[in-house]
C-alpha positions in Angstrom: 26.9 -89.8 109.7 25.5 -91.0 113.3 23.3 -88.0 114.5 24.9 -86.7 117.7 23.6 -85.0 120.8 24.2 -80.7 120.1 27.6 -79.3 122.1 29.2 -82.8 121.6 33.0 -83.1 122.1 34.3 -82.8 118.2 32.0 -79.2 117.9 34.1 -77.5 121.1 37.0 -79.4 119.4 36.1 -77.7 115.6 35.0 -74.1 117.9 38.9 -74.2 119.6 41.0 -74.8 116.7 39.3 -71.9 114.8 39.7 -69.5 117.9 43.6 -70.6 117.8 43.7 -69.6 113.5 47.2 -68.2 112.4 47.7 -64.6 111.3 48.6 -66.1 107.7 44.4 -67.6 107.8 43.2 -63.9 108.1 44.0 -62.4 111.6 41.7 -63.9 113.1 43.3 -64.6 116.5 43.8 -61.0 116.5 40.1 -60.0 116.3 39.4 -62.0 119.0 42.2 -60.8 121.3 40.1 -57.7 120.2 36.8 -58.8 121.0 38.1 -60.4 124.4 39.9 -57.2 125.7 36.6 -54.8 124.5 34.4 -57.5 126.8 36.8 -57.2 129.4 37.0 -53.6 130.0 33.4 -53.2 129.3 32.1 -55.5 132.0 34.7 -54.0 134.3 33.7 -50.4 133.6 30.6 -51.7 134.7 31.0 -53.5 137.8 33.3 -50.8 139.3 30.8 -48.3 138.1 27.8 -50.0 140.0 30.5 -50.7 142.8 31.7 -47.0 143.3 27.2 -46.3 142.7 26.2 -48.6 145.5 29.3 -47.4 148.0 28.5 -43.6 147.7 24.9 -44.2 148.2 25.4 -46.2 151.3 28.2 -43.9 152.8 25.7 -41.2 151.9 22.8 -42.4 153.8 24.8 -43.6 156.7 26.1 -40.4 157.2 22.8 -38.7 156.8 21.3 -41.1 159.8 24.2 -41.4 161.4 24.7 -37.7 162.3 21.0 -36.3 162.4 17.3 -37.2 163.5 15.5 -39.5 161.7 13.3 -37.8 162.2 12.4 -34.0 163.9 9.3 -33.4 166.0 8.9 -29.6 165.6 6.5 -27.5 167.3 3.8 -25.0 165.7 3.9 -23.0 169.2 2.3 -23.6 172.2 0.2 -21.2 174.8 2.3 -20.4 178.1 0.7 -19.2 181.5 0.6 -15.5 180.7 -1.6 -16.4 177.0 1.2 -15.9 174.7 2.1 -18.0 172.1 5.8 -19.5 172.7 6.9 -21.8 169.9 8.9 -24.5 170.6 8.1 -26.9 173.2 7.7 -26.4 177.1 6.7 -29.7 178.6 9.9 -31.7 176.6 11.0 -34.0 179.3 7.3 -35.6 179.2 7.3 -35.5 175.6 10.6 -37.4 175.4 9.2 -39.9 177.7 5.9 -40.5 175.8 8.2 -41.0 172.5 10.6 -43.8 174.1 7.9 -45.6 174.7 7.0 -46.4 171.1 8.2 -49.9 169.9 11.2 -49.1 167.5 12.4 -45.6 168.8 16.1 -45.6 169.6 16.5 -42.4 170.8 14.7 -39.0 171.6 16.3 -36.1 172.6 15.2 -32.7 173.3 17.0 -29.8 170.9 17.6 -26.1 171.4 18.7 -24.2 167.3 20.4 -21.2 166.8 23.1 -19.5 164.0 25.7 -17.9 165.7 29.3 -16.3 164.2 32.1 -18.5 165.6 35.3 -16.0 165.9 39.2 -17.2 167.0 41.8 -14.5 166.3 41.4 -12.8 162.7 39.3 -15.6 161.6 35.1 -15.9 161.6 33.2 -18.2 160.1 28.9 -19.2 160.7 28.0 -21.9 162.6 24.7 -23.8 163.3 24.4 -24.8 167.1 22.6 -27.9 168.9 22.2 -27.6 171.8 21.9 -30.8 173.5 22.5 -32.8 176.8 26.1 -34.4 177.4 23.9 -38.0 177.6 22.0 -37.9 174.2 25.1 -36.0 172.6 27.1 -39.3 173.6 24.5 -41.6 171.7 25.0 -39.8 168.2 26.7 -42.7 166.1 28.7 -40.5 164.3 29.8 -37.6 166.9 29.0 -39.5 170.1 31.4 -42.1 171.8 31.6 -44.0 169.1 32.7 -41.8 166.3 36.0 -42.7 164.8 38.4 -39.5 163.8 37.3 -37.6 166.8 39.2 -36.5 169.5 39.3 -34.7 172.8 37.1 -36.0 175.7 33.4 -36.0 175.2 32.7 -36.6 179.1 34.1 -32.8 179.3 31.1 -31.8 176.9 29.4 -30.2 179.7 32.1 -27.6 180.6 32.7 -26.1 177.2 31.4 -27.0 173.4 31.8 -29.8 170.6 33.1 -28.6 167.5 33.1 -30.3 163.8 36.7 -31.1 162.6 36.5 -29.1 159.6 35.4 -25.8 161.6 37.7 -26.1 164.0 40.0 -26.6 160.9 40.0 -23.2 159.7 39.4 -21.3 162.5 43.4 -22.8 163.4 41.9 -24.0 166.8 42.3 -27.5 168.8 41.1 -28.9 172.1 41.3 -26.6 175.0 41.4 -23.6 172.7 38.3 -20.8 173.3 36.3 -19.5 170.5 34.0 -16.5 170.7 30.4 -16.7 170.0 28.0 -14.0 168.4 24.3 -14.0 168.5 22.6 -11.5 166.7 19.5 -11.5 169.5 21.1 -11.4 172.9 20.9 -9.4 175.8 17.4 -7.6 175.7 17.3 -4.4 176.9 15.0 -1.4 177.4 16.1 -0.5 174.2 15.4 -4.1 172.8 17.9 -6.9 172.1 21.7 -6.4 171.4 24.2 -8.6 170.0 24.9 -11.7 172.3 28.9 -12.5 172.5 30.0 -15.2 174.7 33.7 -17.1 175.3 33.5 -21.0 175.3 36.5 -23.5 175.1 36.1 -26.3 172.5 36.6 -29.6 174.6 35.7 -32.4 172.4 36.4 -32.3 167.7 34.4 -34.4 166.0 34.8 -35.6 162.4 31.0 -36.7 161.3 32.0 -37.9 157.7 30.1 -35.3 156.2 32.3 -32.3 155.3 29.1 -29.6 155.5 28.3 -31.3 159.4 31.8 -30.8 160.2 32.2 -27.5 158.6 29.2 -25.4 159.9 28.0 -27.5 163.5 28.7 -26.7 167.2 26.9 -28.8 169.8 26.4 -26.6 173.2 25.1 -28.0 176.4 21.2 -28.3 176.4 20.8 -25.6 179.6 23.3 -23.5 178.1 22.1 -23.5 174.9 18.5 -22.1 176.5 20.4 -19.3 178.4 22.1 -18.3 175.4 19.5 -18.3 172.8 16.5 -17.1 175.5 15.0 -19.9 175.2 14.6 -20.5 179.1 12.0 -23.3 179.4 12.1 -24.6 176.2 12.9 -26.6 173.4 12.8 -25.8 169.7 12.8 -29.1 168.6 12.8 -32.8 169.7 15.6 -35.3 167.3 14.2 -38.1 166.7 15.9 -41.8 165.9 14.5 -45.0 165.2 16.2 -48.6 164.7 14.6 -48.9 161.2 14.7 -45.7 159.3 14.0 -47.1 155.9 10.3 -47.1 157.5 10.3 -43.6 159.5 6.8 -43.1 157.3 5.2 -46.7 159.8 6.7 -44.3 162.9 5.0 -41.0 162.0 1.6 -41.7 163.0 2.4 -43.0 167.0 5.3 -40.4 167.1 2.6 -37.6 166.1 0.2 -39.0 168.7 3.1 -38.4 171.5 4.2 -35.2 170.8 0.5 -33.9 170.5 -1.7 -31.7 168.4 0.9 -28.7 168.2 3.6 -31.1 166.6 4.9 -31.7 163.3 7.2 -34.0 162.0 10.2 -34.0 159.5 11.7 -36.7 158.3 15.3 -37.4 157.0 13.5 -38.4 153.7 11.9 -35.0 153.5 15.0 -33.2 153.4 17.4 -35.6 151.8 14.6 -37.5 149.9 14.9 -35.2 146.5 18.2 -35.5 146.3 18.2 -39.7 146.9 16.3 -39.3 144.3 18.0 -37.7 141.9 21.0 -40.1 143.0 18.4 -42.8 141.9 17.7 -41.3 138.4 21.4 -40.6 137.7 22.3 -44.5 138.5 19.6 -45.8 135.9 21.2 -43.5 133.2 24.8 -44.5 134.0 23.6 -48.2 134.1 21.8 -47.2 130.5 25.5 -46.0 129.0 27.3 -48.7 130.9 25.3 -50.9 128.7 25.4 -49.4 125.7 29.0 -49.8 126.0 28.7 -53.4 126.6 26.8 -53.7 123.8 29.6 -52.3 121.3 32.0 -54.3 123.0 30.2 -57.2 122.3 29.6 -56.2 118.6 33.4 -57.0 117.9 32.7 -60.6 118.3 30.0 -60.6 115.5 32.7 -58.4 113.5 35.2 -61.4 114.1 33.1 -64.2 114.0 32.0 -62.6 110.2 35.8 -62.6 109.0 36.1 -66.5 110.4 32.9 -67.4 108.6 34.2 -66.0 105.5 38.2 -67.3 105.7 36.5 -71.2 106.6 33.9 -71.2 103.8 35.8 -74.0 102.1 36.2 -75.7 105.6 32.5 -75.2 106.5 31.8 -77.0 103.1 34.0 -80.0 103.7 32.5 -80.1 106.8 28.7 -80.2 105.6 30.0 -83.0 102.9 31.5 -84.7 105.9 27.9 -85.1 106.8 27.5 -82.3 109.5 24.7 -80.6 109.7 23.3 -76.9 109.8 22.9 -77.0 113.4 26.0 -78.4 114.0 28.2 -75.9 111.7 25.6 -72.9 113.7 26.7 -74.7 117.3 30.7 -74.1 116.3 30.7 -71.0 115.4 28.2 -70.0 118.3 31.0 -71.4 120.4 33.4 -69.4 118.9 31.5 -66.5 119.9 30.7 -67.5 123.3 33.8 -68.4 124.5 35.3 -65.2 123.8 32.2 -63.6 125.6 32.5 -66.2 128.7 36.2 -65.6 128.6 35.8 -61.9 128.5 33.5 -61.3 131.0 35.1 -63.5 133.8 38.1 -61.4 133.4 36.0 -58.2 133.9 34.4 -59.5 136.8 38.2 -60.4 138.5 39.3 -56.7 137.6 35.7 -55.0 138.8 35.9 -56.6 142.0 39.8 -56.1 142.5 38.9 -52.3 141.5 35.9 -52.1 144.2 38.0 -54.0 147.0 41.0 -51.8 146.7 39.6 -48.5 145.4 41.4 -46.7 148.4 45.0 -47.9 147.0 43.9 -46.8 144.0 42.5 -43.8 145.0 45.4 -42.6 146.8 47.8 -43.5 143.9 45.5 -41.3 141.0 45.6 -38.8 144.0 49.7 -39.1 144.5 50.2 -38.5 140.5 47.6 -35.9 139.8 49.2 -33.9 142.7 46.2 -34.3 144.9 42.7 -32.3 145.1 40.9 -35.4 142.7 38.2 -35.3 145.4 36.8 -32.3 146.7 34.9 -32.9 149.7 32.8 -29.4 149.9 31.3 -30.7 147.0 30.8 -34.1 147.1 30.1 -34.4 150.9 31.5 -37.3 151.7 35.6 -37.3 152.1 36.5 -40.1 150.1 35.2 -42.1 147.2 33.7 -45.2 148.3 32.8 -48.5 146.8 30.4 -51.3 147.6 30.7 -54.6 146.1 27.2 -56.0 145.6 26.0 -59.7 144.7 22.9 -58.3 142.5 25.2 -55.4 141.0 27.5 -58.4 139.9 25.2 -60.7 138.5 23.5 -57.8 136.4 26.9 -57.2 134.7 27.3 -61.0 134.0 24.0 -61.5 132.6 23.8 -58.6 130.6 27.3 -59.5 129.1 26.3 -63.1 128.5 23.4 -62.4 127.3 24.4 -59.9 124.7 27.1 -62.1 124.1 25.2 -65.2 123.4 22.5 -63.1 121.1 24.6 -61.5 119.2 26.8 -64.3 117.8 23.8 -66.4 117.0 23.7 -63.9 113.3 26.6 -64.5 112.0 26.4 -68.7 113.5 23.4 -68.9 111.5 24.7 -67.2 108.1 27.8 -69.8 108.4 25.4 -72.8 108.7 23.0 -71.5 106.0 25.8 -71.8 103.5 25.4 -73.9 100.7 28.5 -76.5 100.6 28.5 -76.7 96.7 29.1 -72.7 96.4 31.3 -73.4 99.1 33.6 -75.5 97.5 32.6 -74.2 93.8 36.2 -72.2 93.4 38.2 -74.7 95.3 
């Protein structure tokens, strides 16, 4: 026989019609049905894990950055005119100014903190406070203008509070409605400092996208926020934001020489950074089972290839008579093998990336049959469960299901072409 180049038309030819064997030549149609579905739902598990990964990440971040500084310039406490040491900052405005300056920061705005107890009839719940300027409140991507799922008007700011959905929520309050506010260091007297309680009507709701922002933060006008919290003078902090915070750490050193020697800077890294990471380390080990899982999928095409190597003995050693040789009888069953792993794995990549693009349908539906309360946002964070479709999350799925697919069959491929045709066709 006329040596031919490997792959040639008659091996895909030889590779098909044993894929296409009847139920009466040993099931073996049915183990590959088997060994298609298993490679299937494998590399689907895995792309809408990795899709569902990637989305709560980013939605995480973006919510981080998008509702806080990138990063806080805090003050160890500076010396006023009388000698005393007054932390917080008293020259802000010309700090502010110093910090625009620097190539890359977005936005610096001066920031009064406090903890009050928010009350509205029977109801009381703690609440952080920022108080901020109506201006720099405005630029917030999350809660400013821009901020989807918010309502009331923000240019009204200035004549009462802004309010996190979620708070305002369970205190049964809406726009125009007054809230009462309790400071434990108020009104100082001779007989030192009593309770501070103040009336302010919520003019502006704001829905952040994270459920502990818009359950526990008030934003108060910046001057009002000093009157309340004595604080005259002063700022506690100054928020921070940058066009590029993936590289806050190239900003620290020019933002620390514009605040000055009594500053000190926090980053959103340093308080969200542990727990990015420990995002980071679950998403290896759920990449790690993912595989695994893959892996036994992809063991039920050596399990079905083994039953079609032993049900075509007799054909493998008409074949070899024929004049075919080893490698040709290994590049058949290979085939075999790797169709059902090609096959397989395009069909999980159509049903991972239908999952990721229309998680929310199917999201809602789980959430309609279950009876609701699948996703609990006090826990989680975020209010819904995202996913991100990603080019380099999809091509790790595909090559580590090819890949395992292609390995694996080469075993049993290479125990079907070291048969010997005569012990083959001994019994025949």
């Amino acid at each position: 026989m006329a040596k031919t180049a490997p792959f040639s038309g008659y091996e895909f030819m030889i590779a098909w019609r044993y894929l296409r064997a009847r139920r009466t030549e040993g099931g073996v149609s049915i183990m590959t049905w088997i060994s298609l579905v298993g490679i299937t739902l494998a590399v689907f598990a895995l792309i809408a894990t990795l899709a569902v990964r990637a989305g709560f990440r980013a939605e995480l971040v973006d919510t981080i950055l998008g509702a806080n500084a990138h990063v806080s310039v805090l003050s160890q406490g500076e010396i006023d005119d009388n000698g005393l040491n007054i932390k917080g900052f008293l020259d802000y405005d010309a700090i502010e100014a110093r910090l625009l300056v620097i190539q890359g920061v977005s936005r610096a705005a001066p920031l009064v903190r406090g903890q009050v107890m928010v009350t509205a009839g029977d109801a009381a719940f703690g609440a952080d406070i920022y108080g901020m300027r109506a201006e720099d409140l405005k630029t917030i991507p999350r809660i400013g203008t821009s901020a989807e799922n918010s309502y009331g008007d923000i240019e009204a700011y200035g004549r009462g509070i802004a309010m996190g959905s979620q708070l305002a929520q369970e205190l049964g309050i809406t726009v125009g409605d007054k809230v009462r506010l309790i400071a434990p260091s108020g009104v100082k007297t001779a007989f030192g400092s009593s309770p501070r309680v103040k009336a302010y009507e919520v003019s502006y709701i704001f829905t952040a996208g994270r459920w502990d922002i818009d359950r526990t933060r008030i934003y108060m006008p910046f001057d009002e926020a000093q009157s309340y919290f004595n604080r005259e003078g002063r700022a506690d902090e100054i928020e921070v934001m940058v066009t590029d915070p993936e590289m806050i750490d190239a900003y620290a050193l020019q933002v620390s020489e514009a605040a000055g020697p009594t500053a000190y800077l926090w980053s959103w890294r340093d308080s969200s950074g542990a727990y990015l990471r420990a995002l980071t380390i679950e998403d290896n080990v759920m990449f790690i089972i993912m595989s695994i899982l893959v892996l036994i999928a992809s063991l039920n095409i050596v399990s079905g290839l083994i039953m079609l190597v032993k049900n075509k003995g007799r054909d493998i050693g008409i074949l070899r008579t024929m004049g075919l040789t080893e490698g040709s009888i290994m590049r058949v069953f290979f085939l075999c093998g790797a169709f059902t792993g090609t096959v397989g794995t395009l069909l999980g990549v159509i049903l991972g990336c239908l999952f990721a693009i229309y998680i929310d349908q199917i999201f809602s539906f789980v959430n309609a049959v279950s009876g609701g309360g699948v996703w609990d946002p006090s826990i989680r964070g975020i209010y819904e469960l995202p996913a991100r479709l990603q080019a380099n999350d999809v091509l790790s799925a595909v090559v580590l299901s090819l890949g395992l697919s292609f390995v694996i069959t080469l075993f049993p491929a290479r125990k079907a072409a070291r048969m010997n045709p005569v012990e083959a066709l001994r019994y025949e």
